[in-house]
N, C-alpha and C positions, 0 to 999 in steps of 0.2 A: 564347646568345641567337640564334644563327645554325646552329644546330645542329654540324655537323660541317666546316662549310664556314669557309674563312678570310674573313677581313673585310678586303679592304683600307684602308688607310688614307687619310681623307678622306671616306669611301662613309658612306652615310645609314644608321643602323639598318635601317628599313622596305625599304630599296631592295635592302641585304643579307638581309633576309629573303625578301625576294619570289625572290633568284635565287639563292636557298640553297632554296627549295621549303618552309621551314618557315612556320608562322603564329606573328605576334607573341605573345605573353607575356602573360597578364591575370593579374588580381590576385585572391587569394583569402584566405581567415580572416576568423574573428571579431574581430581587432584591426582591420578598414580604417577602422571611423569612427573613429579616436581620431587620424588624420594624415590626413582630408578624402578617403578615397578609398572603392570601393564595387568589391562582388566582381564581376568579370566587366570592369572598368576593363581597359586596354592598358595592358602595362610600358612605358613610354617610355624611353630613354636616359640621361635626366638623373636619373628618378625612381629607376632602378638605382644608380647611381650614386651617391646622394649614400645613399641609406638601404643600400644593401649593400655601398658601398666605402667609406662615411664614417660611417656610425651616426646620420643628420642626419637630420629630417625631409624627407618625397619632395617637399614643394612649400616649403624652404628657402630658395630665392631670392627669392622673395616674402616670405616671413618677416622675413629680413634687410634687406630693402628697405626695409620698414616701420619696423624698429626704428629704422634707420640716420636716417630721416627723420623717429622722432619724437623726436631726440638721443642716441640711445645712441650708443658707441665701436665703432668695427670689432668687437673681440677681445667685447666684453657682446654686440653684435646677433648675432655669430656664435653665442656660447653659446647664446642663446636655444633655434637652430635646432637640436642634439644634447640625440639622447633615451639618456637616460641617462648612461654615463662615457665622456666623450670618449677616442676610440682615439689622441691623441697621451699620454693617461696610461699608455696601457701600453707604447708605442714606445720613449720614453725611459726609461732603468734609473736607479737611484735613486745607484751607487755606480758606481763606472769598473770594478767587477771584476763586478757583477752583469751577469747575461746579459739581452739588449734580448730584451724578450717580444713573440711576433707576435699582435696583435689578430686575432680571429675573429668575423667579423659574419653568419654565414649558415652553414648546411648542407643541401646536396643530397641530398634523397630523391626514388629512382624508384620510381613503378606502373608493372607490368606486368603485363597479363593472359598467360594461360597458353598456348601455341605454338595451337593450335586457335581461338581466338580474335582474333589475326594472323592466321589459315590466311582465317576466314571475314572478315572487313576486308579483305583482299586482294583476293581474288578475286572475292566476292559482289555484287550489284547496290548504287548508290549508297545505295539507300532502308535495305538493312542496315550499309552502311557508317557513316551517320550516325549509324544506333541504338546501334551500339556505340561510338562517339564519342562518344553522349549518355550512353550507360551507364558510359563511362569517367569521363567528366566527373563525375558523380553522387557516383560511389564515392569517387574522389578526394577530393571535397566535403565528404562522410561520414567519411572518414578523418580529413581536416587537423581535423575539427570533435573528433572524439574527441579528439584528440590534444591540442588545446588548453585544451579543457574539464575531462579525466579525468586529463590525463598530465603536461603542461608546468609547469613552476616556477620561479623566480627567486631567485636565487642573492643575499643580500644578507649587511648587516654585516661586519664582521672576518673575511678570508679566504672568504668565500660560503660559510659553515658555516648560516648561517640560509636556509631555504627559504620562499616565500611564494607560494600560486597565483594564474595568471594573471586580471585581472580582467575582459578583454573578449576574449582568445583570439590567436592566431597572425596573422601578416604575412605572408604566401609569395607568391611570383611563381612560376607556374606556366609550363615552355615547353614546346610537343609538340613530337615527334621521332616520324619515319617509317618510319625503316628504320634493320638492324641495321648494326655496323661490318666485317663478314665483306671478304673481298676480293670478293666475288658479290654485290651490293643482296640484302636479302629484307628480307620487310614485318619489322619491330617498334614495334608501337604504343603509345610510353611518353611519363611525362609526367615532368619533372624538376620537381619542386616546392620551390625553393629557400626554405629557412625561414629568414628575419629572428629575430636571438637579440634583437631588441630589444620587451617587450613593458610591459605597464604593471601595477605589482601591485595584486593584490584591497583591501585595507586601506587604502591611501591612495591606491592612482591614480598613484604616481610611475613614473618606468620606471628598468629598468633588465635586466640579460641573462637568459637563458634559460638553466637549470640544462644544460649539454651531456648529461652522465651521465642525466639523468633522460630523455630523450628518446632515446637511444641505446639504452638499457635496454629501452626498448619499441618498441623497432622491430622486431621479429619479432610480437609481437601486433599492432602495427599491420599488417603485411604482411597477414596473417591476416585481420584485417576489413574488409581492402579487398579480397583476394578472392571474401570473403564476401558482403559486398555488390555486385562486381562479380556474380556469378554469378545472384545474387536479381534484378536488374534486367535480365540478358539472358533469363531466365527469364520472367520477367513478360512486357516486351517482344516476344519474338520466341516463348514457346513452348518452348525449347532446354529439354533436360534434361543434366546434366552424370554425368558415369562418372569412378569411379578409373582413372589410366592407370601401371601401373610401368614407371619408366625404368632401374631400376638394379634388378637383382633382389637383394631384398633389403632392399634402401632405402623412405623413403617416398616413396608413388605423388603425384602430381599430379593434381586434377580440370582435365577435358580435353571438351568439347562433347560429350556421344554423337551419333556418325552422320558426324563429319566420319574421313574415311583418314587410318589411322594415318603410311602411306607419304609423305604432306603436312608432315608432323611434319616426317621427315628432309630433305625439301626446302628448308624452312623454318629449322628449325637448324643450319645449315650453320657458324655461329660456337660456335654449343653441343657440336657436334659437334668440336670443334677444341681445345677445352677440355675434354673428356671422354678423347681420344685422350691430350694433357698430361697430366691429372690422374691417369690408370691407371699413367704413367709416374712418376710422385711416388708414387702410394702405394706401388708395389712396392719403392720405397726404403727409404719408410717403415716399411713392412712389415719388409723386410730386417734392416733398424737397430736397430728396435725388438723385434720377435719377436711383434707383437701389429696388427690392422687398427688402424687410427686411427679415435679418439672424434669427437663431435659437435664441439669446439673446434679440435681436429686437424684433422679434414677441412674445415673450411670456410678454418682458413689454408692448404691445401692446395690448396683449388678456387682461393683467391686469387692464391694463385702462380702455379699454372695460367693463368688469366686475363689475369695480365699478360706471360706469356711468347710467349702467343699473340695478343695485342692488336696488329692493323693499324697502318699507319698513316693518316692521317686521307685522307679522296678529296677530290681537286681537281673530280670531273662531280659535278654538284648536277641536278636535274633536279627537275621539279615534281608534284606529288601524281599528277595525271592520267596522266603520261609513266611515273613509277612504277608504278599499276597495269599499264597496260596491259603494259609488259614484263615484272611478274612472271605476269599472266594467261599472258601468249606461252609463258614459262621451264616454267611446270604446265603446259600443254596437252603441251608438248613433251617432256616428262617422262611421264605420267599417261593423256594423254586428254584428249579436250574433253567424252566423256560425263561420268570422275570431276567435272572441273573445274566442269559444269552444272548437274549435280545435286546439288551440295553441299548447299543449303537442302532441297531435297527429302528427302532421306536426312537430314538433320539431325531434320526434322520428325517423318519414321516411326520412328527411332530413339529418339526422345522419347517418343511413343506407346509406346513395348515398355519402356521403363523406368517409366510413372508404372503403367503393369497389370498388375508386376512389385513396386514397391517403392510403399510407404507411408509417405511422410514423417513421423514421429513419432517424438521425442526422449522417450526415458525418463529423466530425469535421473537415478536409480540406477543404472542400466547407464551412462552418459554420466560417472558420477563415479568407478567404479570404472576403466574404459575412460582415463581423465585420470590418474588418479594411478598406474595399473601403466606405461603409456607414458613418464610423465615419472620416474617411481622409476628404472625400468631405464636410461632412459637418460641420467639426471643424477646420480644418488644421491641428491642435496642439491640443493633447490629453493629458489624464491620464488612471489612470486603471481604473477606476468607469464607464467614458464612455464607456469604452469596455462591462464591467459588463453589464451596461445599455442595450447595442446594443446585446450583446452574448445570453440575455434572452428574447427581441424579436425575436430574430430568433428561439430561442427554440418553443416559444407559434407560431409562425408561420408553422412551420414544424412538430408538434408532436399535434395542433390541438387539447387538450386537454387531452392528453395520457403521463403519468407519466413519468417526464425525469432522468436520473439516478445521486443518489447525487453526484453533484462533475463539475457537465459537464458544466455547464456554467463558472466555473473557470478554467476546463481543455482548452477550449475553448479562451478563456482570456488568458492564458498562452502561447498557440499557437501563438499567434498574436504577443506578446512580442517576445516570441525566433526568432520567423524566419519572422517576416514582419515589424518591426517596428526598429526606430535608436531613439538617445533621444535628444533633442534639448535645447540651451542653454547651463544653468548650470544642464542641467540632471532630471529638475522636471518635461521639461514636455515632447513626443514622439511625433513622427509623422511615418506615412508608409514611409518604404524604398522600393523604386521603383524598386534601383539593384536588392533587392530581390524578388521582386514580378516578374523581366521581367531579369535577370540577362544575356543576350543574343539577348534580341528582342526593341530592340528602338522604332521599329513601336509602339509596342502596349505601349508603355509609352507616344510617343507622340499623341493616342488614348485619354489616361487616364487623363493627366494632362490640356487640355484643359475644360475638366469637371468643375474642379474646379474653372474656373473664368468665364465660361459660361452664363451669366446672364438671356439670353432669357428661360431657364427653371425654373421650382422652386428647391429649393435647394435639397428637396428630388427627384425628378425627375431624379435629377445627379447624386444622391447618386445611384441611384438603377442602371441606367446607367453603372457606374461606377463596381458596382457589378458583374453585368451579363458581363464585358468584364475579369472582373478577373476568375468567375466561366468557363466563354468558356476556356480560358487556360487551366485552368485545367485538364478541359477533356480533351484536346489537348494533354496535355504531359501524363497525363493518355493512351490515346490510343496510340500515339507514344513508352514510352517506354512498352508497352502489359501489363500491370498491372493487367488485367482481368482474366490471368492464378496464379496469388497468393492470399493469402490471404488480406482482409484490416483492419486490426485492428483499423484504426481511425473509422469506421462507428459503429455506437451505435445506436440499434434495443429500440422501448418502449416494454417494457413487453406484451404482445397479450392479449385484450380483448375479450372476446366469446362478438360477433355479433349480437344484440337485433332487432326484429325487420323481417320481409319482406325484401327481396333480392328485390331493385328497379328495376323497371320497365326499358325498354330498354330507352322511349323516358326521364324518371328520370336521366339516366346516360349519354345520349345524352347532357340533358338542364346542369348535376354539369360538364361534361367535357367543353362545352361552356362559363360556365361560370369560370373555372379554366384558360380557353385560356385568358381571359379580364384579371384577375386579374396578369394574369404575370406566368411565370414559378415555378412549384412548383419543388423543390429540391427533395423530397419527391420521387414523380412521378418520375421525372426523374430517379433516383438512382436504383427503382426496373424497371423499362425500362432498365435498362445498366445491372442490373445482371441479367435479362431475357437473355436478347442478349449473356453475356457472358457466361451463363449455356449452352444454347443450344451452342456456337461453342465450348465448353468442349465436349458433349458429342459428337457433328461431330469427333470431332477429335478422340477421342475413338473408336469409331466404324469403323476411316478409320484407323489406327493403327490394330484392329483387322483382319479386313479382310484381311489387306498385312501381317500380321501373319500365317493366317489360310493360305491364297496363295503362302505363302515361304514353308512352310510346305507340302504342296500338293506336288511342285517341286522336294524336295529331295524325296520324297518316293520312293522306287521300285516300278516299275507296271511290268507284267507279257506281255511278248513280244507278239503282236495281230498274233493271227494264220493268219486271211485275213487281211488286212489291206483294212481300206473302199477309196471308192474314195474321194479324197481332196473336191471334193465340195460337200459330201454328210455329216451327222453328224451322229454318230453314233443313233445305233437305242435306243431311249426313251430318248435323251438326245437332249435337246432346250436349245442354248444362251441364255446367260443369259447378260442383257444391260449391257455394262460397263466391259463386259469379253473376253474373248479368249474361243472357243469352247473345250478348257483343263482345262477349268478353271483359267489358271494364270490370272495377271492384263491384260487391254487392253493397 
């Protein structure tokens, strides 16, 4: 609530905030009417306190007041005010050998926008700072909403084996944080959204906790669609187009603002960078130990080790928003330049420009479903729906580059993958890609595919993408085989068209974003308006040769008027020149 800063004892919430530099706590979810409160409210003190250290309702005291005075008992007026199972039921153990279980009233989820997005909050004039404080806020919004809505469930009956969804949404207290924990300040603009497990179920209205496991489980798809809609609203907003950026050659890349210096990055992750130097030393262990790089579950308890080996300790200088910019402004000039450091929106803007006259936002959801299940095959084996989720909305923010995707599509997308590429494994919890259906005729290209999978000398994304690009060439394969380019395609889904801010780039601007699209790998995008070029233009060949063997079957039947001289065969009559590709009668040649 104070950010990083300590709170002496006695000191006022608000006072400790003010000189810890952070801004108070409001409230957010679609659970705030059911305990009198409304989204964008200030977390007060008391109201923490009693709903995320006590499980009680946030205006309790008043509750209890009331009871108290319309004759209830201390221990009934206090019941009142706990929503759900009082946490002294779970404090006390039921037998002197059983172990006292610790009550859990809350968990901490952080948004964070991508390094390039602290670069431009940093540095850039108030009027973009805001925007992207409004675009954080938004997404945030959009997130906690999904999550409550699509995701969250409650845990009820004998042992919380029965599940039942949530019926008016989530409780979270939101706090912003400004800067990273590095021993050096740098900007990070995150928001800790601390979720209340107390919510009310669908059915009856009663409360009681929030299934842990089922929220935890989708916290990578949630990540995922709050970058995603971060990125749609600074888009909107500001113009910005966003680029893949690899940090780990090999690994998956990160979308990162086109137009902001790369060199900003490493200024900026100075704590990333610290953790990265750790982690290279853990894997090579790992490496060692095992004889093989370490997997998706591997590496990320690895990054966490990392993480905590190199985590600071807390700073005693607290300084406030204002005093922060200016000295990391000072920290880039002195680093950089003051031109890099001025022209950042500038160059943000024209690099936007060379990317929308470059790439055409348009999801094929064929290529989109194929692209989801060779990524998530390679690199899980055995899947669920979540990781599809997960995977479906990377490839959205990859292809549409920060251009609004239409609601539905990352589940339409999801769906696809289920019906026609996926079998289910075991007792049915969990899937994998079906091969027959992916290659249902072609053996070659399965036994292409499935060597991927245990291929070690690459890294596991490396295969995954591998792995992709042999499912997307099919594609087109049977695409141009059976002629699909003369019908319509109902699976491609266009983003709404943006009017085009900005200067039409330079030849050598669109020389250097086409070189640099060749490195990063094929874009789907690209591709797709390349394929309906091609097939427009042999529509209208074929139109045009249909017409003219029209007009020339026509010329044939007509009467003509019997020639009084008839001229010599090798002369043409007079004012009339072949014509290429004809008969000096005009019929075909």
């Amino acid at each position: 609530m104070v950010g990083d800063g300590h709170r002496p004892a006695g000191k006022a919430l608000r006072a400790a905030q003010n000189e810890a530099g952070v801004p108070p706590g409001i409230w957010r979810g679609g659970g705030l009417a059911a305990v009198g409160l409304a989204a964008g409210d200030v977390v007060t003190e008391r109201q923490a306190e009693l709903l995320l250290g006590d499980g009680r309702h946030p205006d309790a005291d008043r509750i209890e007041a009331e009871r108290l005075q319309a004759g209830d008992d201390p221990a009934k007026a206090r019941r009142a005010t706990v929503l759900g199972r009082p946490i002294e039921h779970n404090r006390s153990p039921k037998t002197e050998k059983a172990k006292e279980r610790i009550p859990w009233l809350g968990m901490d989820l952080t948004f964070r926008p991508p390094p390039t997005a602290h670069i431009a909050w940093a540095l850039m004039d108030d009027g973009i700072r805001r925007v992207l404080e409004e675009c954080q806020d938004i997404s945030v919004a959009r997130t906690l909403k999904w999550l409550g809505e699509s995701v969250a469930e409650i845990r009820w009956k004998a042992g919380g084996k029965q599940r039942a969804p949530v019926k008016d949404g989530l409780i979270v207290a939101v706090f912003r944080h400004y800067e990273s924990r590095a021993a050096e300040s740098r900007p990070l603009l995150h928001d800790h959204a601390v979720v209340s497990i107390r919510a009310r179920r669908r059915h009856d209205g009663k409360w009681g906790n929030l299934s842990a496991d089922s929220l935890m489980t989708h916290i990578v798809a949630a990540d995922t669609l709050y970058l995603l809609y971060f990125m749609e609203e600074v888009s909107a907003r500001l113009g910005w187009a966003w680029e893949p950026r690899e940090v780990t050659p090999g690994r998956r890349p990160v979308m990162e603002i086109a137009g902001v210096d790369r060199r900003l990055i490493g200024w900026q992750s100075t704590r990333r960078q610290q953790i990265e130097d750790a982690l290279s030393v853990l894997t090579a262990e790992y490496v060692q130990e095992h004889g093989h790089e370490p997997g998706e579950k591997a590496g990320y308890g690895l990054g966490c080790r990392a993480a905590d080996r190199t985590r600071p300790p807390k700073r005693t200088e607290l300084r406030s928003l204002s005093e922060l910019r200016e000295r990391w402004r000072n920290s880039a000039i002195r680093a950089f330049g003051a031109d890099v450091v001025d022209r950042l929106a500038e160059r943000a803007r024209a690099a936007a420009a060379a990317v929308w006259a470059r790439v055409r936002p348009m999801v094929d959801v064929a290529l989109a479903a194929v692209d989801v299940v060779a990524m998530v095959y390679v690199m899980r084996g055995a899947f669920k729906r979540h990781h599809l989720l997960a995977e479906a909305r990377r490839h959205l923010s990859y292809v549409l580059r920060g251009r609004p995707h239409e609601p539905g599509l990352d589940e339409r997308i999801v769906q696809t993958v289920i019906d026609d590429y996926t079998r289910p494994v075991g007792r049915g919890l969990m899937m994998t890609a079906d091969l027959n259906a992916l290659y249902p005729h072609d053996t070659e290209d399965q036994a292409v595919l499935r060597p991927l999978t245990r291929n070690r000398t690459l890294p596991l994304y490396a295969r995954a993408r591998l792995a992709a690009r042999v499912l997307e060439a099919r594609v087109h394969a049977v695409r141009r085989s059976e002629r699909l380019g003369s019908r319509a395609r109902p699976h491609t889904v266009a983003a709404p068209a943006v009017p085009r801010s900005g200067p039409r780039p330079s030849r050598p601007d669109r020389k250097t974003g086409r070189a640099q699209e060749q490195q990063q790998g094929p874009d789907v995008a690209a591709l797709e308006q390349t394929r309906t070029t091609i097939e427009a233009v042999a529509q209208m060949a074929a139109r045009l040769q249909n017409g003219v063997r029209e007009r020339a079957a026509a010329h044939r039947h007509r009467p003509h008027p019997a020639p009084q001289a008839p001229a010599p065969s090798h002369t043409p009559p007079p004012g009339a020149q072949p014509t290429p590709g004809r008969t000096p009668t005009g019929g075909p040649a």
